[in-house]
C-alpha positions in Angstrom: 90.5 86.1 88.2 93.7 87.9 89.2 95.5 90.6 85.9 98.4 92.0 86.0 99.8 91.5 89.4 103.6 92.1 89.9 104.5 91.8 93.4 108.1 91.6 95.2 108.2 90.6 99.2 111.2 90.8 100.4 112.9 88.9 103.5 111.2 91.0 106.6 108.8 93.0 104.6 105.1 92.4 105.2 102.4 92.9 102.2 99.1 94.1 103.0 96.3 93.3 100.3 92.9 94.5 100.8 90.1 95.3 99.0 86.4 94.3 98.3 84.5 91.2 98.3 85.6 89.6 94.6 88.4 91.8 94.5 90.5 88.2 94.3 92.4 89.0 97.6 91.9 84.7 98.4 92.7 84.0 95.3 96.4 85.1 95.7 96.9 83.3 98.6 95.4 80.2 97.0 97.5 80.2 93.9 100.7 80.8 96.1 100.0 77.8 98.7 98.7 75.8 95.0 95.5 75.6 96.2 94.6 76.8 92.7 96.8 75.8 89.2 98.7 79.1 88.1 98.2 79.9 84.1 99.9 82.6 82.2 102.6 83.7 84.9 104.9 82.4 87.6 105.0 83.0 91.6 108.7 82.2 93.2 109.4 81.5 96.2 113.2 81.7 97.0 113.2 81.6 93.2 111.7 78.4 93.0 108.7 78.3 90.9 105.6 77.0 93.2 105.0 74.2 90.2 108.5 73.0 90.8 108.2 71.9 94.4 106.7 68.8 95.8 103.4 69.7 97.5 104.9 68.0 100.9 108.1 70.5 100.5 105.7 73.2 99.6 103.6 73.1 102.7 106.7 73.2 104.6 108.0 76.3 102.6 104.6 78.2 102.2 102.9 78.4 105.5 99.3 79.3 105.0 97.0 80.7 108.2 93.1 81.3 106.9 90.6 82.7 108.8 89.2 79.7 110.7 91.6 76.9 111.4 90.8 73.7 112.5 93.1 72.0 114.9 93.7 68.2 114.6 92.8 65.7 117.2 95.5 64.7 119.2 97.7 67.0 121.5 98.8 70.8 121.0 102.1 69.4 120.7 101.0 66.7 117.7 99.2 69.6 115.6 102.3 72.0 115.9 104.5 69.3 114.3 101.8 68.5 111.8 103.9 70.2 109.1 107.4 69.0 110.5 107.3 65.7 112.4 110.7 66.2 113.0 110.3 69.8 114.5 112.3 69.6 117.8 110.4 70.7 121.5 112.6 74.4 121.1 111.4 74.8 117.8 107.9 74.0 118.5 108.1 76.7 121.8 110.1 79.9 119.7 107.1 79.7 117.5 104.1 79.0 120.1 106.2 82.4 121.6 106.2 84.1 118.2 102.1 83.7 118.1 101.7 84.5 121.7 100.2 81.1 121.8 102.7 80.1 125.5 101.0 82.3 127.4 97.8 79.9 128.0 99.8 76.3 127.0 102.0 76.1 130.3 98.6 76.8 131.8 96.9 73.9 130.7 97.0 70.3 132.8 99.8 68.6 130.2 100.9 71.5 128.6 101.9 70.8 124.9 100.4 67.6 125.8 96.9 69.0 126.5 94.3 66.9 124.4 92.5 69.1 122.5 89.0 68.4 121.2 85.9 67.0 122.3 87.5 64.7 124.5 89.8 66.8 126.1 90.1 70.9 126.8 88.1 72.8 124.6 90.4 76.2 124.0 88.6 79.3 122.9 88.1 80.6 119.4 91.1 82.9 119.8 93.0 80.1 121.7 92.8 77.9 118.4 94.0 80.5 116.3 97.1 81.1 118.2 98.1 77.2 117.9 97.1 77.7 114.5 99.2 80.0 113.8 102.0 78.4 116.2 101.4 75.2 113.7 102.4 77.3 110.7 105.6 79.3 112.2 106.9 75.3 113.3 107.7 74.7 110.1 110.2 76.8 109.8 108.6 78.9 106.7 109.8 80.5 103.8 107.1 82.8 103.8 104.1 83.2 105.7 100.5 83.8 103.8 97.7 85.1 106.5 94.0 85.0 105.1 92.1 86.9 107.2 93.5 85.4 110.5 91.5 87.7 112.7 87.8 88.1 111.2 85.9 85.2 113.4 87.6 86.8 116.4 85.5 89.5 118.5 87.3 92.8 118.8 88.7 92.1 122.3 90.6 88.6 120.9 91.6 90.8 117.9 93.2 93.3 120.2 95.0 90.7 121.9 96.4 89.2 119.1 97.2 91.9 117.2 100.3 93.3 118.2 102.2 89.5 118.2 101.1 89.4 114.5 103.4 93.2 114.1 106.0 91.1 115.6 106.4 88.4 113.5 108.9 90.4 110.9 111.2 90.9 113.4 111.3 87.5 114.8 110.8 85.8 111.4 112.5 87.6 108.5 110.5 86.3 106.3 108.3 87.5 103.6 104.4 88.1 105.5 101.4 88.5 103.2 98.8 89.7 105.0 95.1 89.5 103.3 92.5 91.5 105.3 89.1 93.7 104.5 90.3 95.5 107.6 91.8 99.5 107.2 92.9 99.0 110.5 94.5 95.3 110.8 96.7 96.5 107.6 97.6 99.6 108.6 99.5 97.8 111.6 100.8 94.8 110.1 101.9 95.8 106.5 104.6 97.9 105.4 103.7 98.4 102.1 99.7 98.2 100.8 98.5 96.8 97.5 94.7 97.3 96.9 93.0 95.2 94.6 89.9 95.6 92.6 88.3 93.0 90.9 91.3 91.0 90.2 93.7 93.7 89.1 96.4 96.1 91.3 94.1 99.3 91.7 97.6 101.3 93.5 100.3 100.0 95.5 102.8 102.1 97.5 103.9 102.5 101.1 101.3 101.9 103.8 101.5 105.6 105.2 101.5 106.7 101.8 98.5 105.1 100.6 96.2 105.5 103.4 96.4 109.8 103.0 95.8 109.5 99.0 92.5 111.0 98.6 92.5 109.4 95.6 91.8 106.1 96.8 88.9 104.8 99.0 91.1 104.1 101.9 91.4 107.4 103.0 87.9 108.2 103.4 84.4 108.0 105.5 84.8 107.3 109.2 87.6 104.9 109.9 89.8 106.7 107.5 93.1 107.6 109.1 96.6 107.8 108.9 99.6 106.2 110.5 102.3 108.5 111.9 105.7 106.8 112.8 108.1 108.2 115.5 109.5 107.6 119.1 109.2 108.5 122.6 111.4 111.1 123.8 110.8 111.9 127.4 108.0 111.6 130.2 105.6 114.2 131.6 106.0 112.7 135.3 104.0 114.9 137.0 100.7 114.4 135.0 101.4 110.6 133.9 102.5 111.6 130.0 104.8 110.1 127.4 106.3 112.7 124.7 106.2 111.0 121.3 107.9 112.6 118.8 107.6 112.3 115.0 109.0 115.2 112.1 105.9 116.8 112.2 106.1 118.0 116.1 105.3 116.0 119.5 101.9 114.2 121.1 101.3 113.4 124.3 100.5 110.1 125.1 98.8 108.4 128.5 102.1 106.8 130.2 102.2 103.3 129.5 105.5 102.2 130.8 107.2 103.8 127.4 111.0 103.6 127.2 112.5 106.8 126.2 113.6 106.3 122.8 110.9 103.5 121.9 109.7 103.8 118.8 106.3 103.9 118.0 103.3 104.0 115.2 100.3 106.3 116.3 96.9 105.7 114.3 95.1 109.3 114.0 91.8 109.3 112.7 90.6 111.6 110.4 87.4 112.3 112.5 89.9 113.0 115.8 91.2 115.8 114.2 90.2 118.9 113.9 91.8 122.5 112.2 91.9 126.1 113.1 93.6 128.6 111.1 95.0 130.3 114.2 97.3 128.7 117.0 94.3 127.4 119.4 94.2 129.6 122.9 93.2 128.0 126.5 92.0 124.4 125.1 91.8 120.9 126.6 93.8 119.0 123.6 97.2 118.7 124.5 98.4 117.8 120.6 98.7 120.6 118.6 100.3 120.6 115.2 101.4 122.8 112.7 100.4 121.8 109.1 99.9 122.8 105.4 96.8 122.1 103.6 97.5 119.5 100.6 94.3 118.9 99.1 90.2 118.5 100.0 87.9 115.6 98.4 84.2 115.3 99.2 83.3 112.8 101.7 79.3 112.7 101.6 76.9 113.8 104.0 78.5 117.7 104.0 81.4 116.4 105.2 85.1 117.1 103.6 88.4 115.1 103.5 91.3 117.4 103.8 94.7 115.7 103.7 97.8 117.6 105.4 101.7 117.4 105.5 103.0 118.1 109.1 106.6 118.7 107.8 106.7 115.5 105.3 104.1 113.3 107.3 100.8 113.2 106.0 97.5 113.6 108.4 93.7 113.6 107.4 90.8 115.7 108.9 87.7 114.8 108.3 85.6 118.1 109.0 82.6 119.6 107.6 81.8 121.6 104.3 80.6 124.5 106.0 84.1 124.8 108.3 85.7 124.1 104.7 83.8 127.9 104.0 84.1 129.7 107.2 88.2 128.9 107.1 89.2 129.4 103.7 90.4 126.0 103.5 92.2 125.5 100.2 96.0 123.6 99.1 98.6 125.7 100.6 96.8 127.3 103.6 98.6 127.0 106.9 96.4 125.6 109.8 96.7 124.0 113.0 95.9 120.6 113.5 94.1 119.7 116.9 94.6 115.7 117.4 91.8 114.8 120.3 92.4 111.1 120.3 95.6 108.6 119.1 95.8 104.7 119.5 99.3 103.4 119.7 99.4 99.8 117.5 102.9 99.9 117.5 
């Protein structure tokens, strides 16, 4: 049962919600797609109440991607138009290209017209969850509600998918809410968090924000990490590099084909960085960065959280109690931050 939730999405902002298993994180979706009868509030949606619309105007308006879709019999091009019969060819293409879904459809014998099913070409799982998701963007959406679009896919498919899904605000503009039980899915798709326990709003704030508050399980154990927003600058030629720089300093990145003046989201984990109290010598990591100790939480097993600002953005280091001793560590002590690894999701 969901308890005083207040939520606002905006036109091109994406909502993470995550949290535990009963934590009601379906449930949301389901009562704003009407799956489920809404008592003792209202959910808008272009300040329409949901109750208001007709449920075959409402499927239109509120497109709904769960975890495992089923496709329809028929052709690729029958199940994108599912929602909007009337959908043209274009419109049916910008949002196969929106869900990276075109990339294996003009493969196919017949193209949109490839049969699908048992009697025609049997797509892989991640295969059916791009059309699924091409099926929902046809309809020309209002907003877009995602259920844990990526959980039956190995990591490889998720990989794939992934960084289509962080593209959908700028091709869409509509309001994405994006249910997951994966830190790392809504750390790249959601700009602002909302973490739910047991039905109610636990905290809610700005993804960046809330994955550095010790105070919240997020930012703790091993895939605790924080998500660091900047650009690329320049290029190391010589040895294959990419300068990113954020206001915290600059990280050198493998060279990927980066434009200069790119921008970019790093994801640092905790466990990737570690802290010295004096500026590191001769040393192998490239990424150095000044920072001031903000605050330390216990993180089991000996080991210690210890949350940074690196000139207003936030990093974790997840180190343990003993190095806690040996440097001193306490709010306020200047350190250097030693980032060994980054993954770039943006």
């Amino acid at each position: 049962v969901l308890k005083d939730i207040n939520l606002q999405i905006r036109a091109g902002e994406s909502i993470g919600i995550i949290g535990g298993t009963g934590s009601a994180k379906s449930s949301l979706v389901n009562l704003i797609s009407r799956l489920y009868d809404v008592t003792g509030g209202r959910i808008l949606v272009g300040g329409v109440d949901v109750r208001d619309y007709d449920m075959e105007v409402l499927r239109k308006q509120v497109a709904v991607v769960l975890q495992k879709n089923v496709l329809f019999s028929g052709t690729i091009y029958d199940n994108l138009r599912w929602g909007d019969p009337d959908a043209s060819e274009e419109e049916c293409r910008r949002a196969c290209r929106l869900a990276c879904a075109d990339e294996f459809i003009e493969k196919l014998p017949q193209g949109f017209d490839t049969i699908t099913g048992e009697r025609g070409v049997k797509l892989s799982g991640g295969q059916k969850q791009r059309v699924a998701i091409a099926r929902a963007l046809a309809t020309d959406p209002d907003i877009l509600l995602m259920d844990e679009p990526l959980a039956a896919l190995d990591m490889r498919r998720r990989q794939e998918i992934l960084p289509y899904l962080h593209r959908l605000n700028a091709g869409l503009n509509i309001p994405i809410l994006y249910v997951s039980h994966s830190l790392e899915e809504v750390a790249v798709l959601s700009d602002h968090l909302v973490l739910l326990e047991r039905g109610k709003v636990m905290a809610s704030g700005a993804t960046d924000a809330m994955l550095t508050r010790l105070d919240l399980p997020l930012a703790h154990y091993d895939n605790a990490a924080a998500s660091v927003t900047g650009k690329i600058v320049g290029t190391d030629s010589g040895f294959q590099l990419s300068i990113f720089q954020f206001s915290g300093g600059q990280v050198f990145l493998p060279d990927s084909g980066y434009q200069t003046g790119q921008s970019l989201r790093l994801r640092i984990q905790a466990r990737d960085v570690s802290l010295s109290v004096e500026r590191p010598g001769q040393t192998s990591i490239l990424n150095i960065i000044e920072a001031v100790v903000v605050g330390l939480s216990d993180d089991g097993n000996g080991q210690v959280m210890v949350e940074l600002d690196a000139k207003g953005t936030r990093l974790l280091s997840r180190i343990t109690r003993k190095s806690v001793s040996v440097l001193g560590l306490e709010p306020g002590k200047q350190v250097f931050a030693q980032v060994k690894g980054t993954a770039v999701v943006e």
